[in-house]
C-alpha positions in Angstrom: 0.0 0.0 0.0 2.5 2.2 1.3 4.5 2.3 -2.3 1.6 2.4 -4.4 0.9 5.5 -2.4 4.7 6.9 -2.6 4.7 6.0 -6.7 1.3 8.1 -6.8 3.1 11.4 -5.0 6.2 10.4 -7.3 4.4 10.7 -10.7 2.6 13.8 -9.4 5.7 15.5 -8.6 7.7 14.3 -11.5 4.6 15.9 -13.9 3.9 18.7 -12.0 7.8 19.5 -12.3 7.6 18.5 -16.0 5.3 21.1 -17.4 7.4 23.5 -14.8 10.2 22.7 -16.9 7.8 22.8 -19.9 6.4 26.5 -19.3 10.2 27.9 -18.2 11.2 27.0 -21.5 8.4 28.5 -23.3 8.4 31.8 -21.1 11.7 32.0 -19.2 12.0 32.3 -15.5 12.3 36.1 -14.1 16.3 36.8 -13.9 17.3 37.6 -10.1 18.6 40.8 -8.9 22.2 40.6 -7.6 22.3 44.0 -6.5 24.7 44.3 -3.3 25.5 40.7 -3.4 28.5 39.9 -2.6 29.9 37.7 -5.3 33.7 35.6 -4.8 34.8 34.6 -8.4 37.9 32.4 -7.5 40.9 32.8 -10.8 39.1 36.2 -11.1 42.5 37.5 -12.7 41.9 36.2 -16.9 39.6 34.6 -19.0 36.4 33.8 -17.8 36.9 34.7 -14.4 37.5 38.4 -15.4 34.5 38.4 -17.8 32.1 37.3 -15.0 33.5 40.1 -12.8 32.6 42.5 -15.3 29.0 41.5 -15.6 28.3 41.1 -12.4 30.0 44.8 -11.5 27.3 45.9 -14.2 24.6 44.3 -12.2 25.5 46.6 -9.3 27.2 43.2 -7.2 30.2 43.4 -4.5 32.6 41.8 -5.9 35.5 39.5 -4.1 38.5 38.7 -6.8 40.6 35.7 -5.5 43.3 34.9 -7.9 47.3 33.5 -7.7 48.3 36.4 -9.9 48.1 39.2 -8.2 48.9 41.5 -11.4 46.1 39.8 -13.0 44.1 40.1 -10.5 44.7 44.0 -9.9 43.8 44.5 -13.6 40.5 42.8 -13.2 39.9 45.1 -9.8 40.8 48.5 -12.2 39.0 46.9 -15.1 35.7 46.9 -12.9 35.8 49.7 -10.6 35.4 51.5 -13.8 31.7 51.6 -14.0 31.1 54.2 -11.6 29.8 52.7 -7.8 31.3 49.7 -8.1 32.6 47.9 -5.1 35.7 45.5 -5.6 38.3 44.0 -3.7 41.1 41.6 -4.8 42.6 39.3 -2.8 45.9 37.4 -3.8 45.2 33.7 -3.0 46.5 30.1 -3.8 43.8 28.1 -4.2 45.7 24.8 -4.3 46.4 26.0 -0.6 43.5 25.2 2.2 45.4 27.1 5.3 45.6 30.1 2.5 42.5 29.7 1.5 40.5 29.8 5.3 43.1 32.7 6.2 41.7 34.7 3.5 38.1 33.7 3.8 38.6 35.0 7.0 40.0 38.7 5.6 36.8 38.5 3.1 34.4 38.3 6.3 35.7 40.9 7.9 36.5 42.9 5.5 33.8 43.0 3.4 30.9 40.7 4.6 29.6 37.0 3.9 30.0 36.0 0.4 26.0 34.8 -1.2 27.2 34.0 -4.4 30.4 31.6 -4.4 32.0 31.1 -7.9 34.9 28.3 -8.2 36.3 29.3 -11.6 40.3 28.9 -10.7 41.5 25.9 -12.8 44.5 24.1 -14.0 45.4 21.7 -16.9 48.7 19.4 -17.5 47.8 17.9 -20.9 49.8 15.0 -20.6 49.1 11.4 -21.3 49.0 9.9 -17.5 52.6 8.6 -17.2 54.4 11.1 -18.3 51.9 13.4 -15.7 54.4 13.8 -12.4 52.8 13.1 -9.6 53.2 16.7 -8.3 50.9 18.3 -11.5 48.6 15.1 -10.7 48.1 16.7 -7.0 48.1 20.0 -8.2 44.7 19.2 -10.2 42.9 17.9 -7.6 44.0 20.5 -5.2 42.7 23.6 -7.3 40.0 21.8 -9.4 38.4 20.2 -6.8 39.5 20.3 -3.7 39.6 24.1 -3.2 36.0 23.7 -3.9 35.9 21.9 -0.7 37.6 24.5 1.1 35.7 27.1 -0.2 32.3 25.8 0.7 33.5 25.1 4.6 34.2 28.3 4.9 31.1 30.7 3.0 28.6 27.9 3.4 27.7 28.5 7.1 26.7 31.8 6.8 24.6 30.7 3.4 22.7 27.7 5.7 22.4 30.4 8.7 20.4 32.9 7.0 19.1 30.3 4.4 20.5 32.2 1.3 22.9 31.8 -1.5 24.3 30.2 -4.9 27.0 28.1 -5.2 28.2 27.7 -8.7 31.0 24.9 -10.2 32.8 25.5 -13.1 33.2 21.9 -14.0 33.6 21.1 -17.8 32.7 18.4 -20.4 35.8 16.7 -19.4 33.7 16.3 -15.8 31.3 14.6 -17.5 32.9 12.2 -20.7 36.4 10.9 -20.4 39.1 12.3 -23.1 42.3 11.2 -24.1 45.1 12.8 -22.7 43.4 14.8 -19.8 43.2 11.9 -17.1 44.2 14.0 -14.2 42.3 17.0 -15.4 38.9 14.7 -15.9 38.9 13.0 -12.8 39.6 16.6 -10.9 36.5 17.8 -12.9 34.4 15.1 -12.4 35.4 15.2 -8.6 34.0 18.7 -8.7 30.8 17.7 -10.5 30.1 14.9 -8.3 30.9 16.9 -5.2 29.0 20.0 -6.4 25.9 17.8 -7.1 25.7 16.0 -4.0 26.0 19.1 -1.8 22.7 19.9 -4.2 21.1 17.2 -3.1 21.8 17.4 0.6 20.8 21.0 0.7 17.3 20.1 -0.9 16.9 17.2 1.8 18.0 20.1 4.6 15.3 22.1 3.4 17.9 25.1 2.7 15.6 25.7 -0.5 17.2 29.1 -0.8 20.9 28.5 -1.7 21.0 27.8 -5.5 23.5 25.9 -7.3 24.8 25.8 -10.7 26.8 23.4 -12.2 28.7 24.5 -15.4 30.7 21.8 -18.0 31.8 23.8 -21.1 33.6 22.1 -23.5 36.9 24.1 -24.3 37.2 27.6 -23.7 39.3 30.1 -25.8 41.3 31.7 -22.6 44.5 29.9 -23.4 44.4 27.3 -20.9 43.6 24.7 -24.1 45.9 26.6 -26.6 46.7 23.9 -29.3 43.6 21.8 -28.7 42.0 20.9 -31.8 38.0 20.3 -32.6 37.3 18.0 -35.5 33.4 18.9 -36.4 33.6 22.8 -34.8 29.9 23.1 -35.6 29.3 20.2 -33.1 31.9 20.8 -30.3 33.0 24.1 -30.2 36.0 25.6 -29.2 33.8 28.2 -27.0 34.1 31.9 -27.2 35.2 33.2 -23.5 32.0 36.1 -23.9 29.7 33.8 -24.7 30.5 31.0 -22.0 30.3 34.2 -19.2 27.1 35.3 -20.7 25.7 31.9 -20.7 27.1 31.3 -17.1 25.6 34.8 -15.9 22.1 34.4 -17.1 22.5 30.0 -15.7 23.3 32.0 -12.0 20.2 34.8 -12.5 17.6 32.4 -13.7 18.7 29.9 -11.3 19.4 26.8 -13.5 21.1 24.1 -12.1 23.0 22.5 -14.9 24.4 24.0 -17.6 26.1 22.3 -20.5 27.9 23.9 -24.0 27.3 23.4 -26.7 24.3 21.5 -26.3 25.4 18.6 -28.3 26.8 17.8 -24.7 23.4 16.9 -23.7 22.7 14.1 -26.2 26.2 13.4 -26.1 25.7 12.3 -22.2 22.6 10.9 -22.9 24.4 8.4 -25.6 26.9 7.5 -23.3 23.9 5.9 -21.0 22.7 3.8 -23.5 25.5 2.5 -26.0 28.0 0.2 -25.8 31.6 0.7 -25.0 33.0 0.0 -28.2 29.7 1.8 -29.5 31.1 4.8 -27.3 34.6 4.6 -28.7 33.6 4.7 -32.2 32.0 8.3 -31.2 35.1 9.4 -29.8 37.0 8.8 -32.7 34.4 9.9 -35.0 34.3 13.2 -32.6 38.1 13.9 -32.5 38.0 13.5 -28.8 40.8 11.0 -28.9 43.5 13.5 -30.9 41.8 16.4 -29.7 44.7 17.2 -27.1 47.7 15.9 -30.0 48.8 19.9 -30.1 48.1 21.0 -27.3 50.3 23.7 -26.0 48.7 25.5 -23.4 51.4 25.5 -20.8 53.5 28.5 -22.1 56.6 27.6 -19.5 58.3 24.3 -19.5 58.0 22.2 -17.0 55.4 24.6 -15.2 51.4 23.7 -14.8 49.7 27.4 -14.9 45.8 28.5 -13.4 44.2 30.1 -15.5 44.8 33.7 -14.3 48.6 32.9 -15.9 47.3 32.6 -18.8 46.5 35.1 -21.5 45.3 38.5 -20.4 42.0 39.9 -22.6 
């Protein structure tokens, strides 16, 4: 009795939240005003990072630059405080460092206030096939892809769950997602990320915290010179994505509240193919998709030897 009664509230909730889903994407959901929140974008100092700083300075937001490079960083500071009113403050920050990263969580709180909208954008990339990845760059990956995520959220999360508001947003990436040749370390950070973003989701649903958003973005490659060299076989099907347009898309994700957010959106039936085919079924994709020499010239690291976030990368 008891789950004929449970698959009846099921099947009322799953089509109630169907033709939600249904009329959002006929008439999309009112954007949120981030007025005087205080947003943390962490590898604030290039790429996509900076671009999210800049649109959400024009939406009147605080904003909280965390970045290695503190030359970078500075430049995205100046870059936003241009439009007049504009509260910034950068922060100089290793992010593959958790006793940094609570010291200066700390400095945020009482310097500026409790962060509502947390953004983990810092990220790294080897590009190596996995045994000639040292184990050093392998740490490194997980330290700033993922685990800085972790950090992050035990620190600005207890304020979010004490006053029952926030957004908590993952930059993860296709490669979080599907498995591709030569980016082991880099996938399994991403998809560590992912998984971890997802599940704190989940438990802040069950918590009743209904309040704190997340988003969880997985672009395929972005032009900010982290993937300099990477090649796309079919470019009208996977992308190499335009930095403006993966902010943009990203921004509007974190005002209309969406919790996942894939480019291009062959990614979606990509993922959904990956379900239901074979392995061998799967590999035959890959090939046909490039994914498998995508990474052949890759030559993002512009100093020997060195693994570089994102804010060393090219400046805008």
């Amino acid at each position: 009795m008891d789950m004929i009664w449970h698959t009846s509230v099921f099947l009322g909730k799953f089509l109630y939240y169907f033709l939600e889903s249904l009329f959002y994407k006929i008439i999309p959901k009112k954007k949120k005003d981030v007025a005087g929140e205080i947003v943390l974008i962490t590898g604030a100092g290039s790429g996509l990072g900076r671009l999210m700083a800049i649109k959400f300075a024009s939406l009147g937001a605080i904003l909280v630059l965390w970045d290695i490079n503190e030359e970078g960083n500075m430049e995205t500071c100046r870059m936003v405080k241009e439009k007049e009113g504009v509260k910034a403050f950068a922060y100089t920050c290793d992010c593959s460092n958790r006793q940094e990263i609570y010291r200066v969580a700390d400095q945020v709180k009482k310097e500026v206030g409790d962060v509502t909208i947390l953004i983990n954008n810092a990220g790294v990339v080897t590009g190596k096939l996995f045994l000639n990845t040292p184990d050093d760059m392998v740490e490194r990956s997980f330290l700033v892809n993922a685990l800085s995520h972790v950090w992050t959220y035990k620190a600005f999360l207890p304020a979010m769950m004490k006053a029952n508001h926030g957004h908590l947003v993952c930059i993860s990436s296709t490669a979080g997602i599907v498995g591709i040749n030569g980016l082991s370390d880099y996938c399994a950070s991403k998809f560590a990320a992912f998984g971890f973003a997802e599940s704190l989701y989940i438990e802040l649903r069950v918590l009743k915290k209904s309040n704190i958003k997340t988003t969880i973005v997985c672009p395929y490659f972005i032009k900010t010179g982290m993937f300099d060299g990477c090649t796309t076989k079919y470019p009208f099907l996977l992308p190499i994505l335009e930095k403006e347009y993966v902010a943009e898309k990203v921004l509007n994700a974190i005002l209309e509240e969406q919790t996942y957010l894939m480019m291009p959106k062959f990614v979606y039936f990509a993922l959904l193919l990956k379900q239901i085919l074979s392995s061998n079924m799967i590999f035959a994709l890959i090939e046909y998709l490039g994914l498998d020499t995508c990474m052949a010239s890759f030559i993002g690291q512009s100093k020997a030897g060195e693994v570089q976030t994102e804010a060393e990368r090219k400046q805008l």
